[in-house]
C-alpha positions, -999 to 999 in steps of 0.1 A, spaced: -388 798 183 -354 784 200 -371 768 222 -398 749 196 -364 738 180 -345 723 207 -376 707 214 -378 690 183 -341 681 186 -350 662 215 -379 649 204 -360 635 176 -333 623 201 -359 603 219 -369 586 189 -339 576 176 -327 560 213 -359 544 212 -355 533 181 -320 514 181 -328 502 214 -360 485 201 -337 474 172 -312 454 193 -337 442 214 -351 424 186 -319 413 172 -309 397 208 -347 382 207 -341 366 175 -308 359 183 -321 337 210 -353 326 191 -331 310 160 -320 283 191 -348 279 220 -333 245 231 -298 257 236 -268 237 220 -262 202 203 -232 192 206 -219 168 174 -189 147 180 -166 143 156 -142 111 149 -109 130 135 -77 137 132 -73 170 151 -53 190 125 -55 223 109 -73 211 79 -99 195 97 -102 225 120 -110 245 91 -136 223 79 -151 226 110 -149 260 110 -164 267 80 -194 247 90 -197 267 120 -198 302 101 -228 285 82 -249 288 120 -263 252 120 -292 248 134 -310 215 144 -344 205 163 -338 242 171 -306 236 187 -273 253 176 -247 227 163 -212 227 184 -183 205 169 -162 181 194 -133 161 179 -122 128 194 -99 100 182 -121 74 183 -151 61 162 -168 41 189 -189 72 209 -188 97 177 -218 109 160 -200 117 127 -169 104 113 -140 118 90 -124 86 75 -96 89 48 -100 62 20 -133 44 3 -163 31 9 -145 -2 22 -124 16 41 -149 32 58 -169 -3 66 -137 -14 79 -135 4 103 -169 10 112 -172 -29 118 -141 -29 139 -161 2 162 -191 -15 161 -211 12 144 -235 18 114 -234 43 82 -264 65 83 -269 64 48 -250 48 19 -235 79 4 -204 95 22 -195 130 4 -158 139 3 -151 166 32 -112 165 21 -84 158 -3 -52 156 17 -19 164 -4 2 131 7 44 135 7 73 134 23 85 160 53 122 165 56 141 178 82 156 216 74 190 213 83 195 176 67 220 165 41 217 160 9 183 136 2 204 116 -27 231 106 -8 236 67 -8 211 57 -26 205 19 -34 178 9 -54 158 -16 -35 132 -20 -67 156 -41 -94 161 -29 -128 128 -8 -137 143 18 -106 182 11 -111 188 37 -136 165 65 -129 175 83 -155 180 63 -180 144 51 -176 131 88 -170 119 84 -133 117 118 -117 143 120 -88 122 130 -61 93 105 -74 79 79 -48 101 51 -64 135 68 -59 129 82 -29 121 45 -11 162 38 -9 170 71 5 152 63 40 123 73 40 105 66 72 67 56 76 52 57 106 29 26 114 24 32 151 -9 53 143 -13 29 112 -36 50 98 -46 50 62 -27 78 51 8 53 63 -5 28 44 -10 45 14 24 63 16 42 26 18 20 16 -10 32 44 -32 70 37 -19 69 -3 -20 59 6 -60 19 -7 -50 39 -41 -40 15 -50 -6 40 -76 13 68 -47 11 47 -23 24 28 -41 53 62 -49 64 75 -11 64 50 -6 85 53 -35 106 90 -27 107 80 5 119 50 -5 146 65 17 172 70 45 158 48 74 160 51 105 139 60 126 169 86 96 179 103 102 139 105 141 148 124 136 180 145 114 166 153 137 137 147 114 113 155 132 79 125 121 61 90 113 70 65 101 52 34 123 57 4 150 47 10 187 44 -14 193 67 6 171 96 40 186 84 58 191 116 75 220 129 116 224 113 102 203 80 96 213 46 72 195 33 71 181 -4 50 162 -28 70 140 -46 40 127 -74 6 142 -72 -12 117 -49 -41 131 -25 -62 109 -2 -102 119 3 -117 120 32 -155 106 36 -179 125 57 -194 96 76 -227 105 96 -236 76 121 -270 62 134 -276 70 166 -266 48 199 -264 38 237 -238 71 234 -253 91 202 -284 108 210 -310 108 178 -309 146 175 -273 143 173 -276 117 145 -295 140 129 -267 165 134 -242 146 116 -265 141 92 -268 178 84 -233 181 84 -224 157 55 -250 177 33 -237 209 43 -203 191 30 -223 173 -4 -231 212 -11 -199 234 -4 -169 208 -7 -159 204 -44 -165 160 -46 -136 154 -65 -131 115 -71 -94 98 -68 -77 98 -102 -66 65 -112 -34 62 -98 -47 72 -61 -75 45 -67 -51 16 -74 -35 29 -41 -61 26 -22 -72 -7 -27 -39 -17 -22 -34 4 8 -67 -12 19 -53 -50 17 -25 -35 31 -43 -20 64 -60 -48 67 -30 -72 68 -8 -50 94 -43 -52 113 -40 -90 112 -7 -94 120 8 -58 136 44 -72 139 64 -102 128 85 -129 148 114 -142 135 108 -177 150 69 -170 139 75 -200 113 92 -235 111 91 -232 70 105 -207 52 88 -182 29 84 -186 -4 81 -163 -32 68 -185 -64 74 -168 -100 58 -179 -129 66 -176 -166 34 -170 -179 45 -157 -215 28 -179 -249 57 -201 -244 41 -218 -214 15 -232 -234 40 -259 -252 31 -291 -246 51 -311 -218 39 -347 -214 0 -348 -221 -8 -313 -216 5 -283 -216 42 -271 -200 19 -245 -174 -3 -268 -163 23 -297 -155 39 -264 -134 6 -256 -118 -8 -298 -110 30 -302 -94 34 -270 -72 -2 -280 -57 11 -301 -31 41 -280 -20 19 -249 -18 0 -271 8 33 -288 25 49 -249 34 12 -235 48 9 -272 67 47 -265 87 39 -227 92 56 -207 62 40 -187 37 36 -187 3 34 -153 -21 25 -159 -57 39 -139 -90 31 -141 -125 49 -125 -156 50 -118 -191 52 -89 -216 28 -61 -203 -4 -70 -224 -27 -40 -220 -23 -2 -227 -1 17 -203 15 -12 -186 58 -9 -187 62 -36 -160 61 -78 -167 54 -89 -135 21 -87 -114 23 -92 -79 -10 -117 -70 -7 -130 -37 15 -115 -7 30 -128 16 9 -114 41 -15 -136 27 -41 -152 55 -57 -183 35 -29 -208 42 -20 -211 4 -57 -218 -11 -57 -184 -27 -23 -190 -46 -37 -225 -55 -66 -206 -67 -51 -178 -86 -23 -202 -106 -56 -223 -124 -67 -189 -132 -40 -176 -152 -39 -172 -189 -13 -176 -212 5 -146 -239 33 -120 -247 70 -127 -240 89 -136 -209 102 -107 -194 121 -127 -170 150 -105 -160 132 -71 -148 106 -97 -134 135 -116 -111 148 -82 -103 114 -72 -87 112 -103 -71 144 -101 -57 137 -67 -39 104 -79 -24 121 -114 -9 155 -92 3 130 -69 20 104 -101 37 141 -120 46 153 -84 64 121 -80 81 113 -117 91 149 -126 100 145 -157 83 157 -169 46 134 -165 18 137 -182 -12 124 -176 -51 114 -204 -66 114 -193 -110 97 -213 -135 104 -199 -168 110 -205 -206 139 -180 -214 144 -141 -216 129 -121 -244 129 -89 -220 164 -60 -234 183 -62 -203 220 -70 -211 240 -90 -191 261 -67 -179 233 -44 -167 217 -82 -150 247 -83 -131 250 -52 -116 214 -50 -105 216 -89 -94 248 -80 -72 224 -55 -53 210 -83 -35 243 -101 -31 240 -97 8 206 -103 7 191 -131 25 175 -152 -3 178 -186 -19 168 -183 -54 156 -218 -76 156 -217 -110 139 -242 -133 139 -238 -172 111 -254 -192 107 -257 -226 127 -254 -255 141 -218 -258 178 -210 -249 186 -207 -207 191 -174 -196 225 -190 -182 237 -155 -169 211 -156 -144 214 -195 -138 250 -187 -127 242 -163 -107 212 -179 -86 242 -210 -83 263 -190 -68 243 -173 -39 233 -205 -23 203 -211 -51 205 -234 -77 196 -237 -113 182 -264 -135 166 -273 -171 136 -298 -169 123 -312 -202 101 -340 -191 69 -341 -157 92 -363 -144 120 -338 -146 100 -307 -136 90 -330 -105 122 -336 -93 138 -299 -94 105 -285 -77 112 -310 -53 145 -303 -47 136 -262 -50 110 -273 -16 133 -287 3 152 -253 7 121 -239 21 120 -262 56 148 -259 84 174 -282 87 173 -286 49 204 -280 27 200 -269 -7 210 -290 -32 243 -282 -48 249 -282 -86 268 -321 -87 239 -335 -67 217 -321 -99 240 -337 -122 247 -364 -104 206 -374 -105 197 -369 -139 208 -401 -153 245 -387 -168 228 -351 -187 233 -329 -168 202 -308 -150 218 -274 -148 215 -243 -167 251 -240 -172 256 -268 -199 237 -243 -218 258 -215 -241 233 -199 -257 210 -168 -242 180 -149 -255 206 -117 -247 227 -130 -269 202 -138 -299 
C-alpha cells in the first residue's frame, strides 16, 4: 500500500515536470514565433530627453511588431537618415523642416506624441528675480500692477534677463522669445540672433540665472517654472522611405504614429499657443535666413514706420483722403532705404477694434523682413480706416522694438510717426516717465501731425529733444516735405534736421509741433 502511494506521488511528480517544462517550452516557442525575422530597428529624429524617452518607452511595452520583426527605437538629432520624426510646432513647421532635410511626410496627418510645459529655469542659489527691472515693452508693461500683469508673467519677466538660447534654435527658443518679445517677431529673431552662440549647456556653465526652457530640459541646480500656461505639441512625423530608410522601416514609423493617434490624448494648442506659433514660425524662419547680424551689414539705416490709422485718417487732404496722401508719398522712400541696404518694418495703430484686443498697435511687417520693402508697400494699400488714435501706448511699443533692433544692429534706428493726435488715457506725466526709458536708446524718432486735431505736443518735445524732430503738415505739399526731411535721417552721413531749419522752410509758420498749446491729454 506504501509503496502503490509513493508511486503515485511520483507518478504525479513526473507529470507535473513534464508539464511546466512543456509549458515554457511553448512560451519560448511563441516567444520566438511572434518575431521570425528578428528586429527592425526604427530611427527616431529627437530630442533625447526624458520625455521623449518615455514615449518611447511606452511604445516599447506595447511589443510592436512589424513584417514580423520586433520594433527597436534609435534616437538621432537629425531628420535627414530618420525613419520617423518628433517635430515641435505645426504642420508648417513640420514642412519646414522636412524641406530643409530633404524628406517627405508619409501621410498628411501628424498626431500629437507631446505637449511640452514651456518656462523659465532659474538658477537655485540666485538673487532675487525682480531685482532691476526695466520695462523694455513701453506703457502697456510699465506698471505691472496697475495694469494687473502677473509678476512672473512672460511680459515682466523679459527685463529681468531672461536668457534664450538660439545656438540649438529650435522651435521651442523661438517660441519662448515670441512669448517674451510680447509676440513682436523682429524683437525676438534678434534675442536669438543676439544669442547665436549660446547653447543651453553654455547658459548653465555660465550660471546664467534664468533660462528660457521646457520642464523636461530643466537642468540640474534649476527650478523650473511656468510663468503663463503655454505648452508646445510635438507631431509624430512618419517618413517615406529612402536611399537610408528601408520600406519595412517606413512602415515602422508608420505604426508608431498610430500607436501615438490611439494612446496620446490629441490635444490641440489653445489660442494663445497658436498665435505663438505662427509667430514663432516667421520667427524661425527669419533667424534661419539671417542667423546673425553685422553692424556694417547696411549703408541705410532701419526704419520703423508708424501709422495712424484711427477714423481721423480718412479726412480729406488735397484731393483725396489724409491716409492715402501718407501711403502714395512713403512709396518711394520705402523703395529708396531697401535700394541703399536698410530695412524697413511697418506698424499700424488705432483703438483695438475687435473683442479681446487691449493693445492699439499691430506689428505688420518686421524688420527681419526679406522682400526689400514690397510687402510694407503692399500691406499700407491694405489698411482700413476706424477707432481712435491710440498714439501714446502705440509710440511706447515702438520705441522698445527700435531701442532693441538699434542695440542689436549697432546702428541708429529711427521712427518715423504719422498721426492725427492722442485719444489714448495716458497722462503726460506717465508719457514722460515711460519716454525717458529710452532716453539712452539709440533711436531718432520723426514726428508728423496731419489733420486738424490738437498735437500731442508732449510727445513732439520730446522726439525734438532726442535727436528727432517734430512737425505739423496740413497740405501734400507739406506732408512731402517733412517725410522728406524724416528720410534723410535714415542714410549715413545725413544730419537730421533741426527744429529752425523746419521753421525756417515753411514760408514764416512755423512747421513744428511746439507752436501748438493744446493736447488731446489735456481736453
Amino acid at each position: 500500500m506504501v509503496i502503490s502511494i509513493v508511486a503515485a506521488v511520483l507518478v504525479l511528480m513526473v507529470g507535473a515536470w513534464w508539464i511546466l517544462n512543456r509549458m515554457n517550452a511553448n512560451s519560448e516557442h511563441n516567444q520566438a514565433g511572434s518575431c521570425p525575422a528578428g528586429d527592425l530597428t526604427l530611427v527616431v529624429a529627437a530630442q533625447d530627453n526624458p520625455q521623449v524617452q518615455s514615449l518611447l518607452d511606452s511604445y516599447k511595452k506595447s511589443n510592436p511588431v512589424v513584417k514580423d520583426r520586433c520594433v527597436k527605437t534609435e534616437i538621432v538629432g537629425e531628420v535627414a537618415n530618420a525613419a520617423l520624426a518628433l517635430i515641435p510646432g505645426t504642420k508648417e513647421t513640420v514642412n519646414a523642416r522636412l524641406q530643409i532635410a530633404g524628406r517627405s511626410a508619409s501621410t498628411n496627418n501628424y498626431p500629437v506624441a507631446l505637449r511640452t510645459s514651456l518656462g523659465i529655469a532659474e538658477l537655485k542659489e540666485g538673487g532675487d528675480s525682480h531685482e532691476h527691472s526695466h520695462d523694455e515693452h513701453g506703457h502697456e508693461h510699465s506698471h505691472e500692477h496697475e495694469h494687473g500683469h502677473d509678476e512672473n508673467s512672460w511680459a515682466h519677466l523679459a527685463s529681468h534677463g531672461v536668457i534664450v538660447p538660439g545656438k540649438d534654435a529650435t522651435f521651442f527658443s523661438a517660441v519662448a522669445a515670441t512669448a517674451l518679445a510680447g509676440g513682436d517677431p523682429d524683437r525676438a529673431a534678434n534675442m536669438l540672433r543676439e544669442n547665436s552662440g549660446i547653447s543651453l549647456s553654455d547658459a548653465v556653465n555660465e550660471k546664467k540665472q534664468r533660462i528660457a526652457t521646457t520642464e523636461p530640459e530643466t537642468p540640474e541646480g534649476y527650478t523650473y517654472e511656468a510663468p503663463e500656461d503655454i505648452h508646445v505639441n510635438t507631431l509624430a512625423v512618419p517618413l517615406t522611405s529612402s536611399g537610408t530608410v528601408s520600406e519595412d522601416e517606413s512602415r515602422a514609423a508608420a505604426h508608431f504614429a498610430r500607436y501615438v493617434a490611439d494612446n496620446v490624448e490629441q490635444t490641440e494648442p489653445n489660442h494663445t499657443e497658436s498665435l505663438l506659433y505662427s509667430t514663432a514660425q516667421v520667427v524661425s524662419e527669419h533667424v534661419a535666413a539671417q542667423p546673425t547680424l553685422s553692424p556694417e551689414d547696411n549703408r541705410a539705416k532701419d526704419t520703423l514706420l508708424l501709422l495712424d490709422t484711427s477714423e481721423a485718417m480718412s479726412e480729406t487732404m488735397g484731393d483725396q483722403s489724409v491716409f492715402s496722401q501718407t501711403v502714395q508719398l512713403l512709396d518711394p522712400h520705402i523703395r529708396q532705404v531697401a535700394e541703399n541696404g536698410g530695412r524697413t518694418a511697418l506698424w499700424n495703430y488705432s483703438s483695438p477694434r475687435s473683442s479681446g484686443v487691449s493693445k492699439g498697435w499691430r506689428s505688420n511687417v518686421p524688420f527681419s523682413d526679406q522682400s526689400k520693402g514690397e510687402n510694407v508697400v503692399s500691406a499700407m494699400q491694405q489698411f482700413g480706416l476706424g477707432g481712435e488714435p491710440w498714439t501714446r501706448s502705440s509710440i511706447l511699443a515702438a520705441l522698445a522694438t527700435a531701442a532693441e533692433n538699434a542695440r542689436v544692429t549697432g546702428k541708429p534706428t529711427h521712427i518715423i510717426l504719422v498721426t492725427s493726435g492722442t485719444a489714448d488715457r495716458i497722462s503726460v506725466h506717465d508719457l514722460w516717465n515711460d519716454l525717458e526709458k529710452f532716453h539712452d536708446a539709440d533711436v531718432h524718432t520723426h514726428v508728423i501731425h496731419v489733420g486738424d486735431d490738437p498735437v500731442d505736443e508732449s510727445l513732439a518735445s520730446w522726439s525734438k529733444e532726442h535727436f528727432g524732430s517734430a512737425a505739423v503738415a496740413k497740405t501734400p505739399q507739406e506732408l512731402s516735405r517733412e517725410l522728406d526731411r524724416a528720410f534723410q535721417d535714415s542714410f549715413a552721413g545725413q544730419q537730421s534736421p533741426t527744429s529752425d531749419e523746419q521753421t525756417d522752410s515753411s514760408g514764416g509758420e512755423s512747421s513744428t509741433a511746439a507752436t501748438t498749446t493744446t493736447t488731446t491729454a489735456d481736453r
